[in-house]
Jmol script that loads the backbone (N, CA, C; Angstrom):
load data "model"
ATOM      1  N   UNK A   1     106.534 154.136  39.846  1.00  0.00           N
ATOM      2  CA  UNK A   1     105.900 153.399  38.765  1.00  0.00           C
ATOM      3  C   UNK A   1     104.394 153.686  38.813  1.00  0.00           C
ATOM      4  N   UNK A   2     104.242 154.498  37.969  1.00  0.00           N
ATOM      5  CA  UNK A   2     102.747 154.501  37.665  1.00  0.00           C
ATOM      6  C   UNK A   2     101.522 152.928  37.260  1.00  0.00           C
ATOM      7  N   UNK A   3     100.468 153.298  37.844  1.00  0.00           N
ATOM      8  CA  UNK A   3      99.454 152.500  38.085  1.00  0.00           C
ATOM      9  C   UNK A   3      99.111 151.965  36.415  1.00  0.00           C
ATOM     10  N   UNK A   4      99.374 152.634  35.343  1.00  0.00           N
ATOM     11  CA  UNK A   4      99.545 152.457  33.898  1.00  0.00           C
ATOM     12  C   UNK A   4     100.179 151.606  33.372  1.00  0.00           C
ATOM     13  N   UNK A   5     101.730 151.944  33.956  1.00  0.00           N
ATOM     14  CA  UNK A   5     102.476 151.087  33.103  1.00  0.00           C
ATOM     15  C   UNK A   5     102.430 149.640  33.790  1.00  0.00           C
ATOM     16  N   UNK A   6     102.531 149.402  35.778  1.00  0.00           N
ATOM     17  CA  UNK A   6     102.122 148.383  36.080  1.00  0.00           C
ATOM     18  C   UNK A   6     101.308 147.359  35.250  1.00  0.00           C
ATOM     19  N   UNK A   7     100.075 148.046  35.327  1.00  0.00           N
ATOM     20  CA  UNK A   7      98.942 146.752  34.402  1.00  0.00           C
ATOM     21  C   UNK A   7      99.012 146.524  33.193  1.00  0.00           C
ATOM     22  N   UNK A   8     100.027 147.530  32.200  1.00  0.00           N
ATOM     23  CA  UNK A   8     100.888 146.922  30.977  1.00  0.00           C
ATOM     24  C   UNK A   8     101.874 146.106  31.489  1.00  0.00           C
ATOM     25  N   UNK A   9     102.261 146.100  31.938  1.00  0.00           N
ATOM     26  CA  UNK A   9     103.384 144.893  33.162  1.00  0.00           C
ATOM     27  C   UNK A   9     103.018 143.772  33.337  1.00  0.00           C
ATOM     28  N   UNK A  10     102.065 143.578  33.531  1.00  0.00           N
ATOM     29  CA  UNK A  10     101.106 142.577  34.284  1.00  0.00           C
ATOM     30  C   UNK A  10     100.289 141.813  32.885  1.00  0.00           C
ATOM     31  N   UNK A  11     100.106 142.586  32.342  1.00  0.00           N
ATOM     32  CA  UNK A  11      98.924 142.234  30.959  1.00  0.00           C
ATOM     33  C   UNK A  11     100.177 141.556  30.060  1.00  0.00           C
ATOM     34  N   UNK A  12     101.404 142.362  29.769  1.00  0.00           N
ATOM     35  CA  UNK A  12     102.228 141.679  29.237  1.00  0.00           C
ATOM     36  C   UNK A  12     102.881 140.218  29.562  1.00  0.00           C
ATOM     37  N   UNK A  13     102.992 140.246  30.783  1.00  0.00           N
ATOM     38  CA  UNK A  13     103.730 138.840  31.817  1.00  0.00           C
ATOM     39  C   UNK A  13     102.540 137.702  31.290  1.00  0.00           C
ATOM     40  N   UNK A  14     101.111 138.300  31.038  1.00  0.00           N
ATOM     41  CA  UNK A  14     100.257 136.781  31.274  1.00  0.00           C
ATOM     42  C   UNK A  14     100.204 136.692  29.640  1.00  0.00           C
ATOM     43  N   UNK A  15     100.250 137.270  28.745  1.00  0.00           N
ATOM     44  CA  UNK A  15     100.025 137.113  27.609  1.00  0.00           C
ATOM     45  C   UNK A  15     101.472 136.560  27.004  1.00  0.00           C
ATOM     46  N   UNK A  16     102.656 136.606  27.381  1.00  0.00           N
ATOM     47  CA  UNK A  16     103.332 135.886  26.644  1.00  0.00           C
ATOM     48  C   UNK A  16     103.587 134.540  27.686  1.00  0.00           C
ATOM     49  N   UNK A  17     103.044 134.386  28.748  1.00  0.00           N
ATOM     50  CA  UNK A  17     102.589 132.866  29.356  1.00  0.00           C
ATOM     51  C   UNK A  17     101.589 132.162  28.532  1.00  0.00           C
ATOM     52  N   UNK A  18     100.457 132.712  28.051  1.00  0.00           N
ATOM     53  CA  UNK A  18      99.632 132.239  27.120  1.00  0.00           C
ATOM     54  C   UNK A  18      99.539 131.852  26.111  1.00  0.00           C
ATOM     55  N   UNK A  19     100.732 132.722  25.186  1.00  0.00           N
ATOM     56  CA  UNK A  19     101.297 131.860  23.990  1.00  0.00           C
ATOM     57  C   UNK A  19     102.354 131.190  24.000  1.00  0.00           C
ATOM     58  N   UNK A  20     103.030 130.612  25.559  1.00  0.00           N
ATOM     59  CA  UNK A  20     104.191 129.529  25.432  1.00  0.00           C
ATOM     60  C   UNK A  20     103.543 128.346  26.211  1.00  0.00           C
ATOM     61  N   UNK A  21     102.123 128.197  25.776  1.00  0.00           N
ATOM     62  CA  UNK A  21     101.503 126.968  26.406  1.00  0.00           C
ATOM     63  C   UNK A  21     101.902 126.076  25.664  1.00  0.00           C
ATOM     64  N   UNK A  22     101.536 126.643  24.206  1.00  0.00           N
ATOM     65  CA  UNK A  22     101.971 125.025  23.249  1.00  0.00           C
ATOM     66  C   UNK A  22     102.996 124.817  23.133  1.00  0.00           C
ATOM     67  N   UNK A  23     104.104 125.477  23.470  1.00  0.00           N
ATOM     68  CA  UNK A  23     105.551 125.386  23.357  1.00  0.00           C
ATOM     69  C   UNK A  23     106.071 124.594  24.163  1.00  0.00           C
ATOM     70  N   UNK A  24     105.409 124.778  25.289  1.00  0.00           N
ATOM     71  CA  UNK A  24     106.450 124.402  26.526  1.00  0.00           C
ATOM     72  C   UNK A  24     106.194 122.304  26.453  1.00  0.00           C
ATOM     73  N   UNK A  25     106.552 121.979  28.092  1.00  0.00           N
ATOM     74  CA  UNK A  25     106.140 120.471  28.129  1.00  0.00           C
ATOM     75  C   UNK A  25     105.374 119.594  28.173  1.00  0.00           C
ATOM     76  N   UNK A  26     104.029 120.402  27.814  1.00  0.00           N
ATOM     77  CA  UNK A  26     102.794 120.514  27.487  1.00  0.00           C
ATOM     78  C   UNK A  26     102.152 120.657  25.985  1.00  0.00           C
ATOM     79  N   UNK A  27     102.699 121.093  25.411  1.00  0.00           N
ATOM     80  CA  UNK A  27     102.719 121.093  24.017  1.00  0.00           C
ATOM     81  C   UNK A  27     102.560 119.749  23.151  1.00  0.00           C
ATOM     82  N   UNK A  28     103.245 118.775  23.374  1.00  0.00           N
ATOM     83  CA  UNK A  28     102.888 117.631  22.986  1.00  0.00           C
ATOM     84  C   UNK A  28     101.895 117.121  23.465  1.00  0.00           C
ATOM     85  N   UNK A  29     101.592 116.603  24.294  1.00  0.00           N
ATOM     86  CA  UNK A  29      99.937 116.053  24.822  1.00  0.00           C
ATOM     87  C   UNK A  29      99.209 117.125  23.946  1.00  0.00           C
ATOM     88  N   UNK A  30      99.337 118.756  24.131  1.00  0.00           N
ATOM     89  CA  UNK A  30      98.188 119.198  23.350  1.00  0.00           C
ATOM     90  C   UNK A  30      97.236 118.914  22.070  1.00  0.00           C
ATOM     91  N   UNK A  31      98.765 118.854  21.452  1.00  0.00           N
ATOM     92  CA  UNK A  31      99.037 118.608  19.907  1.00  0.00           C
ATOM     93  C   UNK A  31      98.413 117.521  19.505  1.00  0.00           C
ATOM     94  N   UNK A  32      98.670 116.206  20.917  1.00  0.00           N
ATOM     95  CA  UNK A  32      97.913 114.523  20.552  1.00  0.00           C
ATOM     96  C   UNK A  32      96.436 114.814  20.841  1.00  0.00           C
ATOM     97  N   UNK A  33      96.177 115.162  21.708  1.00  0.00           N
ATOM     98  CA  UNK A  33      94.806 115.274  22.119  1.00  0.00           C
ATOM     99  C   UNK A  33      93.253 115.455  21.137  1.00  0.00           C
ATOM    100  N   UNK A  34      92.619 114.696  21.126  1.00  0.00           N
ATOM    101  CA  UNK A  34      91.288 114.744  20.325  1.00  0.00           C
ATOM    102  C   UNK A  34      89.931 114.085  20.768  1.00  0.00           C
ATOM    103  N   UNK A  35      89.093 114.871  19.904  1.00  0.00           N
ATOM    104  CA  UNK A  35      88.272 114.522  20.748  1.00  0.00           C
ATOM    105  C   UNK A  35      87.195 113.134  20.922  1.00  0.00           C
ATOM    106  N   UNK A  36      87.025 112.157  21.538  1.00  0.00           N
ATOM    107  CA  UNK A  36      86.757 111.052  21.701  1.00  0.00           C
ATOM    108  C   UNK A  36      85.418 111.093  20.731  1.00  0.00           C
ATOM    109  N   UNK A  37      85.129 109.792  20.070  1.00  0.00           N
ATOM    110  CA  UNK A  37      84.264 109.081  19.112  1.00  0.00           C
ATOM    111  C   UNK A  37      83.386 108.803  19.988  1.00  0.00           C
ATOM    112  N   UNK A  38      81.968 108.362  19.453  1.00  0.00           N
ATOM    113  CA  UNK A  38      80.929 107.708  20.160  1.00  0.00           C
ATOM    114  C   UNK A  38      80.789 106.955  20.699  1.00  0.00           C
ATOM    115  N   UNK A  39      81.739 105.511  20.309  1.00  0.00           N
ATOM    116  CA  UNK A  39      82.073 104.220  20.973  1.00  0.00           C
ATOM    117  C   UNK A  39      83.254 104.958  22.402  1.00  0.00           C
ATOM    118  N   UNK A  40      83.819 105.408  22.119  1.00  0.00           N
ATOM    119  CA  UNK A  40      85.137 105.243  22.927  1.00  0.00           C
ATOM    120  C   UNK A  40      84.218 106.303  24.304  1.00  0.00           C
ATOM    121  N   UNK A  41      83.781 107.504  23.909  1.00  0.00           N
ATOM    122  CA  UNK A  41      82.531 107.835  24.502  1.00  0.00           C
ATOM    123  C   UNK A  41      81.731 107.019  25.792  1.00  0.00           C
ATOM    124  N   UNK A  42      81.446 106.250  25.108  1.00  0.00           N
ATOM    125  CA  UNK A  42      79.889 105.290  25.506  1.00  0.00           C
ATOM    126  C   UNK A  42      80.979 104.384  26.621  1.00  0.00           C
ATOM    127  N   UNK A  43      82.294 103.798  25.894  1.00  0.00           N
ATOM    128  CA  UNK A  43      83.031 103.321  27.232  1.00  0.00           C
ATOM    129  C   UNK A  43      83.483 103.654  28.495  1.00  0.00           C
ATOM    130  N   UNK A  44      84.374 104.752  28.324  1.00  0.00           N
ATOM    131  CA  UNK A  44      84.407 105.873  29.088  1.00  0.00           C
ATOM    132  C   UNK A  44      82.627 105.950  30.279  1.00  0.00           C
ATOM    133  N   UNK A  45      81.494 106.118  29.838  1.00  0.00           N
ATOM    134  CA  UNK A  45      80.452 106.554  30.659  1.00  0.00           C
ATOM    135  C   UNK A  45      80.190 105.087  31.551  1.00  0.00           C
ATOM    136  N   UNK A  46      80.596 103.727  30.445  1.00  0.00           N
ATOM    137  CA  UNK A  46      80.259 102.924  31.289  1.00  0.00           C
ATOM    138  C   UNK A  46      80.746 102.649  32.364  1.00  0.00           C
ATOM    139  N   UNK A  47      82.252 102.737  32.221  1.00  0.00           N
ATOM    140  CA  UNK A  47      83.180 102.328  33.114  1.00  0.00           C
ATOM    141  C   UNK A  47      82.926 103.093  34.198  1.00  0.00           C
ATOM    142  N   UNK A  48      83.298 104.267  33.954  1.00  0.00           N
ATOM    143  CA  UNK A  48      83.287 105.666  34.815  1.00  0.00           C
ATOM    144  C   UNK A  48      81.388 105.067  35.758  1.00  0.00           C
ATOM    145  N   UNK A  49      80.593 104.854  35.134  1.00  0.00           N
ATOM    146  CA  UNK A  49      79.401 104.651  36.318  1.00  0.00           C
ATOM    147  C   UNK A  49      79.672 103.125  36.582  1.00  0.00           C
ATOM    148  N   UNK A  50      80.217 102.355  36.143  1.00  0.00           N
ATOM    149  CA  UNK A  50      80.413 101.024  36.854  1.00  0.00           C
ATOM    150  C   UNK A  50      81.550 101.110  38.316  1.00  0.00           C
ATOM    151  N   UNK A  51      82.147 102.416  38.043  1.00  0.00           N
ATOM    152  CA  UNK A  51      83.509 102.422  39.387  1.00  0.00           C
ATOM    153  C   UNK A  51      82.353 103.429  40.267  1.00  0.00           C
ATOM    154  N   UNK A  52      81.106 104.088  39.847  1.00  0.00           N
ATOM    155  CA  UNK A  52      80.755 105.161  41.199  1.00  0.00           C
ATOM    156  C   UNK A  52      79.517 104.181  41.846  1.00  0.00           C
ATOM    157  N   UNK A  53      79.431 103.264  41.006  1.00  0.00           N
ATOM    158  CA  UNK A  53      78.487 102.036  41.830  1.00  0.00           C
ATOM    159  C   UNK A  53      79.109 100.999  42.389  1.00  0.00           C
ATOM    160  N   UNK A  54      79.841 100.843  42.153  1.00  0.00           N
ATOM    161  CA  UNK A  54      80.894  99.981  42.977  1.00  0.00           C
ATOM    162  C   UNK A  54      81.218 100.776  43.930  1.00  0.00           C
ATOM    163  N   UNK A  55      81.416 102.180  44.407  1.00  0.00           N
ATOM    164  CA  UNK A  55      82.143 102.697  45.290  1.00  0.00           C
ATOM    165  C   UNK A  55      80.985 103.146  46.140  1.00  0.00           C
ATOM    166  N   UNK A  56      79.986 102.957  45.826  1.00  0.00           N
ATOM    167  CA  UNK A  56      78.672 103.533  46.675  1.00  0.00           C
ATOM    168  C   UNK A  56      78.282 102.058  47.193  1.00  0.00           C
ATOM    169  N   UNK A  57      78.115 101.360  46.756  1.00  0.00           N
ATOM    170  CA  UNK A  57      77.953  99.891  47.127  1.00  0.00           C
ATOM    171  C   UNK A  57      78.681  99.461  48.174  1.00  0.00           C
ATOM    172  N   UNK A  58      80.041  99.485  47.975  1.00  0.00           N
ATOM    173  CA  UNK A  58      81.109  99.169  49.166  1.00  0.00           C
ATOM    174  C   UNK A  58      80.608 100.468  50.776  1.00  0.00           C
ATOM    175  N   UNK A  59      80.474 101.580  50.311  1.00  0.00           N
ATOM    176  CA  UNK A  59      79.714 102.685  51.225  1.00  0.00           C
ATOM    177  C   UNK A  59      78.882 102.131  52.189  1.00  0.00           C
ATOM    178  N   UNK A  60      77.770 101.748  50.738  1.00  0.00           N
ATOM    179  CA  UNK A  60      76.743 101.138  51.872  1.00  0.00           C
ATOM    180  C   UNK A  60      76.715  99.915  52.830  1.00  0.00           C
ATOM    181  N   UNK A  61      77.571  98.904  52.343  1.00  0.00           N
ATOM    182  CA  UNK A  61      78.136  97.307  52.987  1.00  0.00           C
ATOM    183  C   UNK A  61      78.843  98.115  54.183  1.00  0.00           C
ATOM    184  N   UNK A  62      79.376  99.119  54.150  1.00  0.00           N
ATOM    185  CA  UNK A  62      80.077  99.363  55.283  1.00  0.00           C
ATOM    186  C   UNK A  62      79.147 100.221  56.710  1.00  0.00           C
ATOM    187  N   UNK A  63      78.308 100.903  55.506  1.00  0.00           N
ATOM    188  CA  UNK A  63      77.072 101.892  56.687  1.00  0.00           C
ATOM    189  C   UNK A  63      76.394 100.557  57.075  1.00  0.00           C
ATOM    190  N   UNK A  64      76.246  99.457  56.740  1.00  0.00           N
ATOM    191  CA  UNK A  64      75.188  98.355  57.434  1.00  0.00           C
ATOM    192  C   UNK A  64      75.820  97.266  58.447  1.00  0.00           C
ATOM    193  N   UNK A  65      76.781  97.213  58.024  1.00  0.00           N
ATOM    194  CA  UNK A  65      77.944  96.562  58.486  1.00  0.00           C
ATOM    195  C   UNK A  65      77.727  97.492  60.099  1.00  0.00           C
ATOM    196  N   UNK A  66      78.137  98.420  60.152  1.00  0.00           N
ATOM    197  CA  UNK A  66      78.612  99.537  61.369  1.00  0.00           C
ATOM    198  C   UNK A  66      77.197  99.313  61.930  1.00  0.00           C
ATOM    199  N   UNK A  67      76.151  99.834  61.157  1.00  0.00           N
ATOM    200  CA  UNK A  67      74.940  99.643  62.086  1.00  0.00           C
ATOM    201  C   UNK A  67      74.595  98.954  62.730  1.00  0.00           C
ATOM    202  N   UNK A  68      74.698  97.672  61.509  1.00  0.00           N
ATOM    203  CA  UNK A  68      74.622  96.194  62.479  1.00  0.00           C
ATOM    204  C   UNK A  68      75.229  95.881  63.808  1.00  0.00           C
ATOM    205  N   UNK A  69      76.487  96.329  63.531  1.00  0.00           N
ATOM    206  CA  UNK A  69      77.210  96.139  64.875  1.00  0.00           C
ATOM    207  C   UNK A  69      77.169  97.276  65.892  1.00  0.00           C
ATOM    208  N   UNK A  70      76.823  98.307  65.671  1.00  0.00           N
ATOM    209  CA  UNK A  70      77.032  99.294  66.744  1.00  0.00           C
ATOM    210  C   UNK A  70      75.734  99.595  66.783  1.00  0.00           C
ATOM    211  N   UNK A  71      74.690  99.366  66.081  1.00  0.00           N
ATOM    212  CA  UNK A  71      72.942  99.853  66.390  1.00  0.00           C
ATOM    213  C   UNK A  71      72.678  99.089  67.262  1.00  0.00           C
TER     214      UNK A  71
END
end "model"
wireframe off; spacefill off
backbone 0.3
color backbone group
């Protein structure tokens, strides 16, 4: 097998993977999917930084916590 027809082999295998994305069990979510409004947006950022301050917060109660007791 020539080094030719291989990477027509190969080029073929990923290109008809590429057009049975929307087909397959994935296809539906695709199809729903859009893209978020300004409000729904703005919630999303709040939430999302209200859970990485909460999780840095608990971090630090625990780095002072440890210090306290083991400094």
């Amino acid at each position: 097998m020539s080094v030719e027809s291989k990477a027509t082999e190969v080029q073929d295998d990923i290109e008809s993977r590429i057009r049975s994305i929307g087909k397959g069990k994935y296809g539906r979510v695709l199809k729903m999917a859009r893209t978020p409004g300004w409000d729904e947006y703005k919630k999303i950022v709040t939430i999302t930084g209200i859970g990485i301050g909460l999780i840095g917060a608990v971090g630090f109660a625990i780095m002072m916590i440890m210090d306290f007791f083991l400094g």
